[in-house]
C-alpha positions as CSV (number, residue, x, y, z in Angstrom):
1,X,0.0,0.0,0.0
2,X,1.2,3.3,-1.2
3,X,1.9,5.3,2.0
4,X,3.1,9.4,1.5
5,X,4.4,10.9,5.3
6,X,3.6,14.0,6.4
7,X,4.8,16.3,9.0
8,X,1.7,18.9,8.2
9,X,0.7,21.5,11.4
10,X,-1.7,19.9,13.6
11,X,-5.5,21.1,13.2
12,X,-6.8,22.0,9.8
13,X,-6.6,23.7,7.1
14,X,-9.8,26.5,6.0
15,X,-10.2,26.0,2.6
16,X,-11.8,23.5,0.2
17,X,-10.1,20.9,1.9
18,X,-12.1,19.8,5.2
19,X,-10.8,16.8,6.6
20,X,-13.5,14.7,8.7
21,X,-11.9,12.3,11.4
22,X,-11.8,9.0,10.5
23,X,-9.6,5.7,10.7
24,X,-8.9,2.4,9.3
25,X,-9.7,-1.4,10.3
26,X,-10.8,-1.6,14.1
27,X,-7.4,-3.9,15.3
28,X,-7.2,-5.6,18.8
29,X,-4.6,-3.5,20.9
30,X,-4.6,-6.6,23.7
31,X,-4.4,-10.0,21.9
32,X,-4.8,-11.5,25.6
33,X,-8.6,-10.0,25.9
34,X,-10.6,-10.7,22.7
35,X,-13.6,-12.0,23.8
36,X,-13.6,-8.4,25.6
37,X,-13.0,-6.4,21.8
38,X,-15.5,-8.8,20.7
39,X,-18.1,-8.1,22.8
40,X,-17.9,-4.3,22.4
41,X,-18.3,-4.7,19.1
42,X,-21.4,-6.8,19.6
43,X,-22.2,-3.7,21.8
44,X,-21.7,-1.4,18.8
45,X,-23.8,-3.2,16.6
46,X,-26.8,-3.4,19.2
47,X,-26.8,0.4,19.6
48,X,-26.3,0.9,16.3
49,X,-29.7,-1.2,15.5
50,X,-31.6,0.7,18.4
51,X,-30.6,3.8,16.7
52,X,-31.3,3.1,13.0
53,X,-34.9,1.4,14.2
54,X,-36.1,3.6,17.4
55,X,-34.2,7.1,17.0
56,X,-37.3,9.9,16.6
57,X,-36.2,10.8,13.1
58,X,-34.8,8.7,10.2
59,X,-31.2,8.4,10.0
60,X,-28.4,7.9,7.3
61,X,-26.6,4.4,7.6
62,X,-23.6,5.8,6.4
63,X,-23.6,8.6,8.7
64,X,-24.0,6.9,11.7
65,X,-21.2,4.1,10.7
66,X,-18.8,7.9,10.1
67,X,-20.0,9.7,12.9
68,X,-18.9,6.6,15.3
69,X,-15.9,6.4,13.8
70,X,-15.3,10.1,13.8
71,X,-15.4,9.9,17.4
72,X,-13.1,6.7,17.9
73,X,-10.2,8.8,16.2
74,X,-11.2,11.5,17.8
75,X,-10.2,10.3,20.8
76,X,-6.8,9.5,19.5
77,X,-5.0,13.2,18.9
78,X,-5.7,16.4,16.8
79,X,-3.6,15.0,13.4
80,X,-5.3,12.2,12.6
81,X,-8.0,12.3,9.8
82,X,-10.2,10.1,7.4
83,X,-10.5,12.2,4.4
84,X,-13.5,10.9,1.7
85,X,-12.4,10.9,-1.5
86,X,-13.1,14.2,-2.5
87,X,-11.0,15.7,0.6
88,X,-8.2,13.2,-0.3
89,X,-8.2,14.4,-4.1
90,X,-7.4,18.4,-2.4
91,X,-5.0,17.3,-0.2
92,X,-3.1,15.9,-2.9
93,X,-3.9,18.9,-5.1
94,X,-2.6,20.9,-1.8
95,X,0.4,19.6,-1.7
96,X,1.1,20.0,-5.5
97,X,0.6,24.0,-4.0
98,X,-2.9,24.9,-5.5
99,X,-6.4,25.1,-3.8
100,X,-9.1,27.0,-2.9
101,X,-9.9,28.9,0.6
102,X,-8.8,31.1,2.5
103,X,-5.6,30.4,3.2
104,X,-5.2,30.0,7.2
105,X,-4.0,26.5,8.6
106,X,-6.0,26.6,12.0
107,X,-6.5,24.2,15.0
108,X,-9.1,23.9,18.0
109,X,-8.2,25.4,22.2
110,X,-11.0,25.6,24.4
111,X,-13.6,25.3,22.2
112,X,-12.9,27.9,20.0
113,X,-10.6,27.8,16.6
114,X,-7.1,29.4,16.9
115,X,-5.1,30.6,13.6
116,X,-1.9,28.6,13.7
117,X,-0.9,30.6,11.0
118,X,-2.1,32.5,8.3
119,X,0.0,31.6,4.7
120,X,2.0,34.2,2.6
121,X,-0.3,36.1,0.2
122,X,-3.7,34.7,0.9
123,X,-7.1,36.3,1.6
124,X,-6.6,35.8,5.0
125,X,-2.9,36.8,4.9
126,X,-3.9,40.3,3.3
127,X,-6.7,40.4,5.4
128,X,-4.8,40.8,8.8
129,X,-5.4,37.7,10.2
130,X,-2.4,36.7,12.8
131,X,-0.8,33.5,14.4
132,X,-2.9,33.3,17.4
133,X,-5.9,34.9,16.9
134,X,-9.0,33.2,18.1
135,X,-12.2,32.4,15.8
136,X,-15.1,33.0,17.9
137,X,-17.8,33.5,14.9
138,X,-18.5,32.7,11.2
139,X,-20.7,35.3,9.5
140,X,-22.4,35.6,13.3
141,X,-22.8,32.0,14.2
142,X,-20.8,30.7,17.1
143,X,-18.4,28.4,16.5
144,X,-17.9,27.6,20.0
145,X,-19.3,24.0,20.4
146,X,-18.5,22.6,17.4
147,X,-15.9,20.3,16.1
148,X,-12.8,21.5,14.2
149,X,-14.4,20.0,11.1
150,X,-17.5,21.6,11.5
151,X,-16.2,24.8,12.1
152,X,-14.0,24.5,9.2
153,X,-17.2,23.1,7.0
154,X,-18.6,26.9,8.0
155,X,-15.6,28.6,6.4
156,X,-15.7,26.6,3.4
157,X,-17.7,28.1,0.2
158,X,-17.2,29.0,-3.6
159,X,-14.5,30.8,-4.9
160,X,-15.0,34.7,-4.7
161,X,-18.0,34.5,-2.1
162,X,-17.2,36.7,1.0
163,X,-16.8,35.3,4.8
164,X,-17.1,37.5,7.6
165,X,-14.9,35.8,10.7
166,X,-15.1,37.4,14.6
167,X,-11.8,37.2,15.9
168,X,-10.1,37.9,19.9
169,X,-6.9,38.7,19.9
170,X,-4.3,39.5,22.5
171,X,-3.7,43.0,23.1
172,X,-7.4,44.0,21.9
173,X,-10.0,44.7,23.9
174,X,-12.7,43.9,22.1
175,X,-13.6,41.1,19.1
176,X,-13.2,42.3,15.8
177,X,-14.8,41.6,12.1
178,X,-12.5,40.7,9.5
179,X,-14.2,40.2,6.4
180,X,-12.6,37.5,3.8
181,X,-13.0,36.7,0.3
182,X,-12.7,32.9,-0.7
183,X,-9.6,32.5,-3.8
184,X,-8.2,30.3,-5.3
185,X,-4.8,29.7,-3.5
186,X,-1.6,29.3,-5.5
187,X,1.2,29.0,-3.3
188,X,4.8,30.1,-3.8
189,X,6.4,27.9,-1.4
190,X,9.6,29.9,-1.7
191,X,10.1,33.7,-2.3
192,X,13.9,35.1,-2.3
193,X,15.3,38.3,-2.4
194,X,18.3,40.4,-1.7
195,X,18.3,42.5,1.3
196,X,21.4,44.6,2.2
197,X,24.0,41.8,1.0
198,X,21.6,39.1,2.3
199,X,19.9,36.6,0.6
200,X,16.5,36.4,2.4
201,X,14.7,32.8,2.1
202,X,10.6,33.1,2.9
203,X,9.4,29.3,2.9
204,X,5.8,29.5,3.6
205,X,5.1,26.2,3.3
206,X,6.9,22.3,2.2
207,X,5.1,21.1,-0.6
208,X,6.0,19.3,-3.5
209,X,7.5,22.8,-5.0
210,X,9.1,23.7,-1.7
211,X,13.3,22.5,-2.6
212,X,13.1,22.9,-6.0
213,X,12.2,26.8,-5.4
214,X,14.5,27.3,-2.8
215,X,17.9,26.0,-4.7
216,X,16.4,28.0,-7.6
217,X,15.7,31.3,-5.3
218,X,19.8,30.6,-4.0
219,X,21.2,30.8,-7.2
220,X,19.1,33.3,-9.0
221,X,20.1,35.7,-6.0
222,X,23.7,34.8,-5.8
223,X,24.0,35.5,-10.0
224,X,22.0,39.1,-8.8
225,X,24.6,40.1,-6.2
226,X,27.7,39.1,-8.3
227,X,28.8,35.6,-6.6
228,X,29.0,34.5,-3.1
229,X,31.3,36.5,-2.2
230,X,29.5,39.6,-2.5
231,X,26.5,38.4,0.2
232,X,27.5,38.2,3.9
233,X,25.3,35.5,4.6
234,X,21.5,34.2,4.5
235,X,18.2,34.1,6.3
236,X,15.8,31.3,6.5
237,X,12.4,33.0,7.0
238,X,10.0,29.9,8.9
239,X,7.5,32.5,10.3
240,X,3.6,31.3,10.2
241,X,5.4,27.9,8.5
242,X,2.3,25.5,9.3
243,X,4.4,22.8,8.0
244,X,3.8,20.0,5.4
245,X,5.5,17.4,3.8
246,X,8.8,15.6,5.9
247,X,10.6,14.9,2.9
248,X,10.7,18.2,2.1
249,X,11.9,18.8,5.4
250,X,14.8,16.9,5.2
251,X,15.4,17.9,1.8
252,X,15.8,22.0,3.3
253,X,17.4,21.0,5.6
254,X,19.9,19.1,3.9
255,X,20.5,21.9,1.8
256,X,22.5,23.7,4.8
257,X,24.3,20.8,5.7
258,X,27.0,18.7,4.7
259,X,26.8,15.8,6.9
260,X,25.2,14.3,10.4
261,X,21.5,13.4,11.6
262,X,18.8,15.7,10.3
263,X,15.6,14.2,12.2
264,X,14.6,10.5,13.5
265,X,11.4,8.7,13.3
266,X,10.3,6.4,16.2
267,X,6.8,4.5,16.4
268,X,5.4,2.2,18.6
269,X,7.5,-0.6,17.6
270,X,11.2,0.3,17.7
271,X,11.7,-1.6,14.5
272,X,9.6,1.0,12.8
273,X,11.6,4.1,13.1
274,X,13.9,6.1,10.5
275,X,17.1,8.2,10.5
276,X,17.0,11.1,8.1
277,X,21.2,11.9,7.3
278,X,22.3,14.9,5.4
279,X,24.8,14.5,1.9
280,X,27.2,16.5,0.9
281,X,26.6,19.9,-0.3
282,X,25.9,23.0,1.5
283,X,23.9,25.4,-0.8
284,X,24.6,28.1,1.2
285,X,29.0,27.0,0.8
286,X,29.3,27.9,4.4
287,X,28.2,31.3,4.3
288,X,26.4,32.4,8.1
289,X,22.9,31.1,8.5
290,X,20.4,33.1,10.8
291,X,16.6,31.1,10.7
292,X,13.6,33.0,11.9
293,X,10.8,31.2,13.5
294,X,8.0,32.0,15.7
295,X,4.6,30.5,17.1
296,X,3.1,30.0,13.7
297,X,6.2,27.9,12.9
298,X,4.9,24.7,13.2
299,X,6.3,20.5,12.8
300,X,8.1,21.0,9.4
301,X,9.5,24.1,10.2
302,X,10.2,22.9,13.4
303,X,12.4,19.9,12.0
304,X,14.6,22.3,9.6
305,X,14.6,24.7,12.8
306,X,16.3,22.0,14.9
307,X,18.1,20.5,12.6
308,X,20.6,23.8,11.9
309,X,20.1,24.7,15.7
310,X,21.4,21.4,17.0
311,X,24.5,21.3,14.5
312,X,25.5,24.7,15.3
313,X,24.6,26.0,11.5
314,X,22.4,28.2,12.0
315,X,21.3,30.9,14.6
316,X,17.8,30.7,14.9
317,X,16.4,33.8,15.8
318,X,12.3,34.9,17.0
319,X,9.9,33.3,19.2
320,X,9.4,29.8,20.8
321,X,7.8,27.9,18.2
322,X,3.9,26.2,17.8
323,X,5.8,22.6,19.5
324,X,4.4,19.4,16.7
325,X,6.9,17.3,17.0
326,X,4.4,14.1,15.2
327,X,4.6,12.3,12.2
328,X,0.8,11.4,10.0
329,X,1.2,8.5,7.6
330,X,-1.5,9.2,4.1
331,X,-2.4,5.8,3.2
332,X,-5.0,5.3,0.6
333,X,-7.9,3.5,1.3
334,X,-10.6,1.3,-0.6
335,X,-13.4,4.1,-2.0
336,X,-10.8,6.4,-3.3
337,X,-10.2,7.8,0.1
338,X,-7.6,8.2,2.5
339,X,-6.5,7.7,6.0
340,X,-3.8,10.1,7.8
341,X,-2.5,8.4,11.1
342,X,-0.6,9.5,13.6
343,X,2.6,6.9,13.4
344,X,5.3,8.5,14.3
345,X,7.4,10.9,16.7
346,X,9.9,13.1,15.3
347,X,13.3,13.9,17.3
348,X,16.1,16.6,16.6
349,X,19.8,15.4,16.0
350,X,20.0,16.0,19.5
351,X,17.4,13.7,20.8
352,X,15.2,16.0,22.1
353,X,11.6,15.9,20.8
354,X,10.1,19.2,20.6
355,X,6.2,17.6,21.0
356,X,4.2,20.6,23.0
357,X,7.6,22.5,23.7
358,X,8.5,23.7,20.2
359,X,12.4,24.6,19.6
360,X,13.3,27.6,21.6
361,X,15.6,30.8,19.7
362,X,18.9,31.1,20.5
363,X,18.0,34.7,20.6
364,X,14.7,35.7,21.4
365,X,13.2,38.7,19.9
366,X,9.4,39.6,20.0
367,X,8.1,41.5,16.5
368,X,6.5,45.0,17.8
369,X,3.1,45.6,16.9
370,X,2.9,47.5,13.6
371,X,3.6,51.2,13.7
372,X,0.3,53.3,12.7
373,X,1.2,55.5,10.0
374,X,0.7,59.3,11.6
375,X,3.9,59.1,13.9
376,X,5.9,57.7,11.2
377,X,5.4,60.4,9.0
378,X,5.8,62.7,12.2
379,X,9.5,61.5,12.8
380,X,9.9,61.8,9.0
381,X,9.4,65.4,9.4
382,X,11.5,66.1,11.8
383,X,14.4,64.2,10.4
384,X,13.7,66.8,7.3
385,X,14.9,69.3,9.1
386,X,18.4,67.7,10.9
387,X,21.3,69.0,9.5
388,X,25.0,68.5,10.0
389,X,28.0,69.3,8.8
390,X,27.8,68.5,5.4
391,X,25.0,71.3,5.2
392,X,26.7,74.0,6.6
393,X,28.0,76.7,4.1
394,X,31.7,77.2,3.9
395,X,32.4,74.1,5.0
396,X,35.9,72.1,4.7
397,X,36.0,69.5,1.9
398,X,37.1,65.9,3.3
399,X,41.0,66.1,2.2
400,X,41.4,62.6,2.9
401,X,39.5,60.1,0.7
402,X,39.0,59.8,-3.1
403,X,36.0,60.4,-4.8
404,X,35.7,56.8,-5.3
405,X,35.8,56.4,-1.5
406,X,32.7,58.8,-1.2
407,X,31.0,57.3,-3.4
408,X,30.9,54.5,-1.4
409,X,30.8,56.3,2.2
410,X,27.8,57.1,1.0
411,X,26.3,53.9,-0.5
412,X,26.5,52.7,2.8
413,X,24.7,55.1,4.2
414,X,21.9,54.5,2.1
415,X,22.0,50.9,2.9
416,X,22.0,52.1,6.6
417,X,19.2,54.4,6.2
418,X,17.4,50.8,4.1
419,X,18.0,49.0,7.6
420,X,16.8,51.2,9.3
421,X,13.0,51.7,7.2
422,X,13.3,47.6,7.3
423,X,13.6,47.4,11.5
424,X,9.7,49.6,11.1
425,X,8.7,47.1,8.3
426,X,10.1,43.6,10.0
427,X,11.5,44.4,13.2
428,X,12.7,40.6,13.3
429,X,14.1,40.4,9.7
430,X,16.2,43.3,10.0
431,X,17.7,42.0,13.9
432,X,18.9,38.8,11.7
433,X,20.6,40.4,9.0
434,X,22.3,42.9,11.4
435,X,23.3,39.7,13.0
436,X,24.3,38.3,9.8
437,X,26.8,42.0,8.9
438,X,28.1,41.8,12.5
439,X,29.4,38.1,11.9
440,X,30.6,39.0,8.1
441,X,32.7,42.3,9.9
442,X,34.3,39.5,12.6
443,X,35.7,37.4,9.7
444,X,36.2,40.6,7.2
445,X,40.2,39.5,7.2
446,X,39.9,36.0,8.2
């Protein structure tokens, strides 16, 4: 049987794709107490008669057999999922990096639904929706009570219809409206860009695309700044990462390294697990390595977080992480659909399994609330009217440097005054690459 492993962000994600719970063939955990299994499962069958004969309205077979199997995985964990063959066919198209929603991978805390993250350049992205925020309503109806995939099921709907979500968040004193319109999502697993001699990496998610763009983002930024020589190092941007596939994963990860453990497997049985092992190669040839993570950076993210963290490669740089530290096995099933099972723990190179801890920052910096715009544009006028020496009349020309040598004085102001928009824009971003220049400087001459 076919079996595709996944190391996706526990919950669910808001968008065509609603995953309803369910699991595989009923198997005896105690072979020493059969008759036991056997006679709940006579017990089964007698309710499930009383119900389909005596219950005051007339019920769906089919229903009932799902709904009691719905809450028998239930029971289990948060990850694990029956998806019908409809579901099953989006997950795949998901993780090919196209589907339809809104674009927020969300999971359930006292009763309500919580954003684990919201995903680069969705509705819900460009909407303002934030790791953490709480969903208490869906266009006015309560979602508090409900099951993840019911909730979910209320956020689903057609392409370019409009969803209105209640949301609490920390640090506001009221709930809020933020209204949505459903698209179709196509995801860019990997932007690049250069920033100030560093090549910035945004994964937003590991799919299918996820390595393939990120060895193409390296080198198309690394023939932009002239060789790598000319960049001081790179950042790995994992922020409001829900996760995704593990081979993918290992594959990103792997990228960085040369050699050593990237992540092990272990199951119930001992015989089941896997060690993942980096190759030769380091796409980045050794250049400094700061990653960015925070509470939206979840399992797969978490894996490439610890990964560099534990081998000293990186300097990983943000907020504690959302802690997923499981493994869910796809396997298809008779009927088209699909079963995805919890099978698995995952563990750093370290041994240390990040499962409801998440991987901690070697540095720990907290993104500031967004600046509103009037006081901005307040210290911009006041900095218009600074002067120094350079704007005095009669002043001395510099007798000491070459035109050449201005020139370039001066560049680097204006990369400096760049930083220095960037720590308003991405307060985090901009604290990695200084990180980044301040470890280039050390080893200018080395």
């Amino acid at each position: 049987m076919k079996k595709f492993v996944m190391a996706a962000c526990g919950g669910a994600l808001a968008s065509v794709l609603a995953t309803t719970q369910f699991v595989g063939p009923l198997l005896a955990q105690e072979s020493n107490r059969p008759t036991n299994v056997y006679e709940q499962l006579d017990l089964f069958g007698d309710i499930f008669e009383r119900i389909r004969a005596q219950y005051v309205e007339e019920v769906d077979e089919a229903d009932l057999i799902e709904a009691a199997i719905n809450g028998m995985l239930t029971s289990l964990d948060p990850h694990s999922n029956y998806l019908p063959p409809d579901d099953a066919e989006d997950m795949q198209v998901q993780t090919r990096g196209e589907f339809g929603g809104l674009g927020i991978e969300v999971t359930q805390e006292d009763g309500f639904v919580k954003v684990v993250s919201p995903i680069d350049g969705t509705p819900a992205d460009e909407a303002g929706m934030e790791s953490g925020d709480f969903i208490t309503h869906v266009d006015g109806e309560s979602v508090l009570g409900l099951t993840l995939d019911e909730a979910v099921d209320m956020m689903r709907g057609p392409v370019g219809s409009e969803i209105v979500i209640t949301v609490v968040r920390e640090g506001e004193e009221e709930p809020f409206d933020v209204s949505i319109t459903r698209d179709t999502i196509k995801l860019t697993a990997v932007r690049s860009r250069l920033e100030n001699n560093t090549v910035v990496l945004r994964v937003s998610t590991f799919n299918d695309q996820t390595f393939p763009n990120l060895s193409d983002g390296i080198a198309k930024e690394l023939e932009a700044a002239g060789g790598i020589d000319k960049v001081d190092g790179f950042v790995l941007d994992l922020r409001n990462n829900p996760g995704g596939l593990l081979t993918q994963a290992i594959k990103v990860s792997d990228a960085f390294l040369d050699a050593g453990e990237i992540v092990s497997t272990r199951g119930r049985d001992p015989a089941d697990g896997d060690r993942f092992n980096a190759t030769p190669g380091d796409l980045a040839m050794g250049k400094p390595l700061v990653v960015l993570i925070n509470g939206g950076s979840a399992s797969a993210s978490e894996i490439v977080a610890g990964a560099l963290q534990d081998h000293r490669r990186a300097i990983v740089v943000g907020t504690k992480s959302f802690g997923k530290g499981s493994v869910q096995t796809v396997m298809p099933l008779r009927g088209d659909g699909m079963m995805r099972l919890t099978t698995a723990r995952y563990y750093t190179p370290s041994g240390r399994s990040i499962q409801a801890l998440g991987v901690s920052p070697d540095i720990v910096v907290d993104q500031p609330p967004r600046r509103p715009e009037a006081p901005e544009e307040e210290n911009t006028a006041v900095n218009r009217f600074s002067r120094s020496e350079a704007d005095l009349r009669g002043r001395l020309d510099n007798d000491s440097l070459t035109e050449d040598e201005i020139e370039q004085i001066k560049a680097d102001q204006a990369k400096a005054e760049a930083a220095a928009k960037l720590r308003l824009e991405d307060y985090q971003l901009a604290y990695a690459i200084d990180i980044l220049h301040g470890m280039a400087a050390l080893n200018v001459d080395k």
